[in-house]
C-alpha positions as CSV (number, residue, x, y, z in Angstrom):
1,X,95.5,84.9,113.9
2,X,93.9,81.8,112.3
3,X,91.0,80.2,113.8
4,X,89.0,77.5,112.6
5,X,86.5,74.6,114.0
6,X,88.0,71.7,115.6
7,X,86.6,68.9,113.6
8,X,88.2,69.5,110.4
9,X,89.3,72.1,107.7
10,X,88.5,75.0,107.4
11,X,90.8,77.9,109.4
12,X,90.4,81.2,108.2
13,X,93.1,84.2,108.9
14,X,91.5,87.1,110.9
15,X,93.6,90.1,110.5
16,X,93.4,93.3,112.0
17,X,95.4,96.5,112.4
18,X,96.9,97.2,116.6
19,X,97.5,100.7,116.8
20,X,98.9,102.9,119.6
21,X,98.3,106.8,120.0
22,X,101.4,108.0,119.2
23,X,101.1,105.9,115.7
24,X,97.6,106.8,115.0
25,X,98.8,110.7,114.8
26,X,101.7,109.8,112.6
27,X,99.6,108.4,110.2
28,X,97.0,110.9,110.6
29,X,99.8,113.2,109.7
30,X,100.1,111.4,106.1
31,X,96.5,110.5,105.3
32,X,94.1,113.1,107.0
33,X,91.4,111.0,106.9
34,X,92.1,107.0,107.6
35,X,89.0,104.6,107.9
36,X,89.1,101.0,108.5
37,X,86.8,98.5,110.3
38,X,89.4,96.1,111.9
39,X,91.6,98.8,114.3
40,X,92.3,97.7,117.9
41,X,93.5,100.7,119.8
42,X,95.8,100.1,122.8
43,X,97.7,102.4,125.0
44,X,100.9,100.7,124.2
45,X,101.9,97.6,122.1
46,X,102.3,94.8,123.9
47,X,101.8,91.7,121.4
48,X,101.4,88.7,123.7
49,X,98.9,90.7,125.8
50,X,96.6,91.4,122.5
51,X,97.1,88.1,121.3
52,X,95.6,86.9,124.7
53,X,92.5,89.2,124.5
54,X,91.8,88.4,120.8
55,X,92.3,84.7,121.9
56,X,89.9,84.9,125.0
57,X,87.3,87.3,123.1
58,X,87.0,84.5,120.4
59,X,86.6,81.9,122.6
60,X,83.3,83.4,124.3
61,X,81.8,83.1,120.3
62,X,79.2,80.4,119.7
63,X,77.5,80.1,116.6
64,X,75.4,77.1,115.6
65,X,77.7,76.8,112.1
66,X,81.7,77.2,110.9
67,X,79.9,79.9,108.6
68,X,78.5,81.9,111.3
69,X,81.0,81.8,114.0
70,X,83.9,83.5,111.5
71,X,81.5,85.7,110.8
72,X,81.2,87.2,114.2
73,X,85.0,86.6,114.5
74,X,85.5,88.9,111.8
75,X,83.2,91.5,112.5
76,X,85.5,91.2,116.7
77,X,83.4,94.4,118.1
78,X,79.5,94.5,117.8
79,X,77.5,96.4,115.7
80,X,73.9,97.4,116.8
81,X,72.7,96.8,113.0
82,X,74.2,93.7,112.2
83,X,74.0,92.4,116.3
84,X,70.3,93.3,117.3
85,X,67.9,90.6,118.1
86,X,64.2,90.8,118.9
């Protein structure tokens, strides 16, 4: 997915890895240990109804710069380290 602000240059590709079950164990059965930040689980692979979550998750974001905002895009889930506020 590439996503970048509307007033000029700047789109950056987000990538991440849509797995289902059934694939998860089949690569679990190769790599007994897999670790990776960017995983979206789903029962079943459907492509245009991920696309439309990704799409409507990322367009809830706000950040005050470009900078910011593909930073929380990249980071998709929230992280109580990185996303606590006093």
């Amino acid at each position: 997915m590439y996503v970048g602000p509307w007033d000029g240059p700047g789109a950056e590709r987000f990538q991440l890895t849509v797995c289902t079950p059934l694939a998860l164990a089949e690569q679990l059965q190769h790599h007994p240990v897999l670790i990776g930040r960017h995983w979206l689980f789903v029962p079943e692979l459907h492509p245009d109804k991920v696309t439309k979550w990704l799409s409507d998750r990322i367009a809830v974001l706000e950040a005050p710069t470009w900078s910011e905002l593909a930073e929380k895009i990249g980071r998709i889930g929230e992280w109580e380290f990185e996303d606590y506020s006093d």
